[in-house]
C-alpha positions as CSV (number, residue, x, y, z in Angstrom):
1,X,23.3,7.5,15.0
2,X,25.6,6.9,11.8
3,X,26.3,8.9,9.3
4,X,23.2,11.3,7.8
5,X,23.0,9.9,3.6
6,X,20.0,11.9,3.1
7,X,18.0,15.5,4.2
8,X,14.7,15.8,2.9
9,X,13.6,19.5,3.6
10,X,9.9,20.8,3.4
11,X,8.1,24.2,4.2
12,X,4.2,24.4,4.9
13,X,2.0,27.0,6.0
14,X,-1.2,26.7,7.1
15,X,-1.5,23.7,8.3
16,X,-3.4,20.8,7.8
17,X,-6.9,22.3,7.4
18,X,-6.2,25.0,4.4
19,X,-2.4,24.9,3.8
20,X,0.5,24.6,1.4
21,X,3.6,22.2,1.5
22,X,6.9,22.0,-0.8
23,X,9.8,20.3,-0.9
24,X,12.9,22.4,-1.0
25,X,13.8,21.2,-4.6
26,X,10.1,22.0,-5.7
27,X,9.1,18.5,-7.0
28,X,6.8,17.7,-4.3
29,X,4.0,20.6,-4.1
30,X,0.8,20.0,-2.6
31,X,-2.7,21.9,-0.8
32,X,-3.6,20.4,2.3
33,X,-7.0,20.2,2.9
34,X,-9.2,18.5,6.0
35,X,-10.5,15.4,4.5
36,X,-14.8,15.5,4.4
37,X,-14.9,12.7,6.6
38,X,-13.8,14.7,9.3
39,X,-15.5,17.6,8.6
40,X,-13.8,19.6,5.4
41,X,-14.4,20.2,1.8
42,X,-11.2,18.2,0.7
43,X,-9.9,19.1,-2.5
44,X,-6.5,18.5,-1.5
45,X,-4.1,15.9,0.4
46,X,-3.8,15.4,4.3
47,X,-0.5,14.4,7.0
48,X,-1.7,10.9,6.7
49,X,-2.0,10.2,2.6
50,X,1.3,11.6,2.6
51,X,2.8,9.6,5.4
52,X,1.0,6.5,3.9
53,X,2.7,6.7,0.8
54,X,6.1,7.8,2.1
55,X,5.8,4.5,4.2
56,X,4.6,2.3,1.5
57,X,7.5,3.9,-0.7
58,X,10.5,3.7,1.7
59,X,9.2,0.1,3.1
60,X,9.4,-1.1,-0.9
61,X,13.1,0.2,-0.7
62,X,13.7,-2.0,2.4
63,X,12.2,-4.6,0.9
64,X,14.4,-4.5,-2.1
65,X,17.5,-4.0,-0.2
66,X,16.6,-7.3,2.1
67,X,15.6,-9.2,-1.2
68,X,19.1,-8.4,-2.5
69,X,20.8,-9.4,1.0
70,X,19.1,-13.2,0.2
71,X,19.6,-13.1,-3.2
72,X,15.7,-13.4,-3.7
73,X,13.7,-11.8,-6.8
74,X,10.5,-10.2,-5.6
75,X,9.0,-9.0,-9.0
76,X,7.3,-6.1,-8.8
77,X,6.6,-5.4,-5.4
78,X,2.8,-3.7,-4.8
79,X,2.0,-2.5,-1.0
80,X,-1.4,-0.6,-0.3
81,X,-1.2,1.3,2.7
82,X,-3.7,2.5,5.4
83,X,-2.7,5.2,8.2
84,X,-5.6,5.1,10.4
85,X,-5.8,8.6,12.4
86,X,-7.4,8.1,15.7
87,X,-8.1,9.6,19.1
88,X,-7.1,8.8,22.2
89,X,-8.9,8.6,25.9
90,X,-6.6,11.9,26.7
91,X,-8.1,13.7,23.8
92,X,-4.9,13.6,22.1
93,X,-4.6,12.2,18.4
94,X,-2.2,8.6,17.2
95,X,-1.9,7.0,14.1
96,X,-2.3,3.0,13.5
97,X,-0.4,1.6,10.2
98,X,-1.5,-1.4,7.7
99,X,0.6,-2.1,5.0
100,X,-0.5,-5.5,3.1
101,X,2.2,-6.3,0.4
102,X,2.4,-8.3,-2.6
103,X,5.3,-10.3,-3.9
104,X,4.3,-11.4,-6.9
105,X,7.5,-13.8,-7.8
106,X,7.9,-15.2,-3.6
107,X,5.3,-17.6,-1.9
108,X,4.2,-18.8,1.3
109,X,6.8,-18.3,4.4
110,X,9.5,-16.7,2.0
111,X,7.4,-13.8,1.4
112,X,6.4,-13.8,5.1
113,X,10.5,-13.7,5.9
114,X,11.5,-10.6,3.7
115,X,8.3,-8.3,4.9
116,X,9.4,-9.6,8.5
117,X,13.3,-8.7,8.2
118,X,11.9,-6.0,5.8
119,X,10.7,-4.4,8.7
120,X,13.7,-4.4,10.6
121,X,15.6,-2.5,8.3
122,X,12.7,0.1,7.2
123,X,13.7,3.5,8.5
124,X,9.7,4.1,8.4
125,X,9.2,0.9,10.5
126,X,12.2,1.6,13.0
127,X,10.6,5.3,13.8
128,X,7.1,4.1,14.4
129,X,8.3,1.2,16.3
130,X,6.9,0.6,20.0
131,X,5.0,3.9,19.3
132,X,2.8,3.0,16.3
133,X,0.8,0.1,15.9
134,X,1.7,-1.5,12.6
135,X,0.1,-4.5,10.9
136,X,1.6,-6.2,8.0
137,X,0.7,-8.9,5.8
138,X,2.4,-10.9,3.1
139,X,0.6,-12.4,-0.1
140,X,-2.4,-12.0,2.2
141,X,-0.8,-13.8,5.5
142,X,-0.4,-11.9,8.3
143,X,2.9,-11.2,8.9
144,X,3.9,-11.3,13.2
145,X,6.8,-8.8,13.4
């Protein structure tokens, strides 16, 4: 691997059901709570809200830095993002990914390009991938990676 640009550091206790998380340098602070849909009073965020909107964060980032490469604008860039926690038939627990994005300045297959090559560079989409099903679409289009 190259050389490290970046350490993000976190401490949590409790876990995900009635827990605390922080980042070392205090601006990220949150309760975890288990979500009522699967069975807990909420009141608080859960592993996949946050991993959803780290993803959706740091694939805008690639997407920027792709746009750049091509000297394309993209405008302001909006990605919704859906982490989908599921079980599987071994009892253990996976994650599934959809980030639909919006390129507000970029049509058609253009858009389709940078969300592809986006997700070539996206450390995000390089950890999940072959592990972590991950569905992307473009203006709308789906987007085959």
């Amino acid at each position: 691997m190259g050389k490290i640009v970046y350490t993000a550091e976190a401490h949590v206790t409790g876990g995900r059901a009635e827990g605390h998380g922080r980042s070392s340098d205090g601006a990220l602070e949150v309760d975890l709570r288990l979500p009522a849909e699967m069975g807990g009073e909420g009141g608080g965020t859960n592993p996949e809200q946050l991993f959803a909107v780290g993803y959706a964060a740091c694939f805008e980032g690639a997407l920027g830095a792709v746009a750049r490469r091509s000297k394309s604008e993209v405008g302001d860039v909006e990605i919704d993002a859906k982490v989908n926690l599921q079980t599987a038939e071994d009892r253990s627990f996976g994650i599934s990914v959809a980030l639909d994005v919006t390129l507000p300045s970029v049509e058609g297959a253009e858009a389709v390009e940078l969300v592809r090559e986006a997700h070539k560079v996206c450390p995000y989409s390089n950890a999940t991938r072959g592990n972590v099903e991950v569905a992307l679409t473009a203006n709308g289009t789906a987007v085959e990676a």
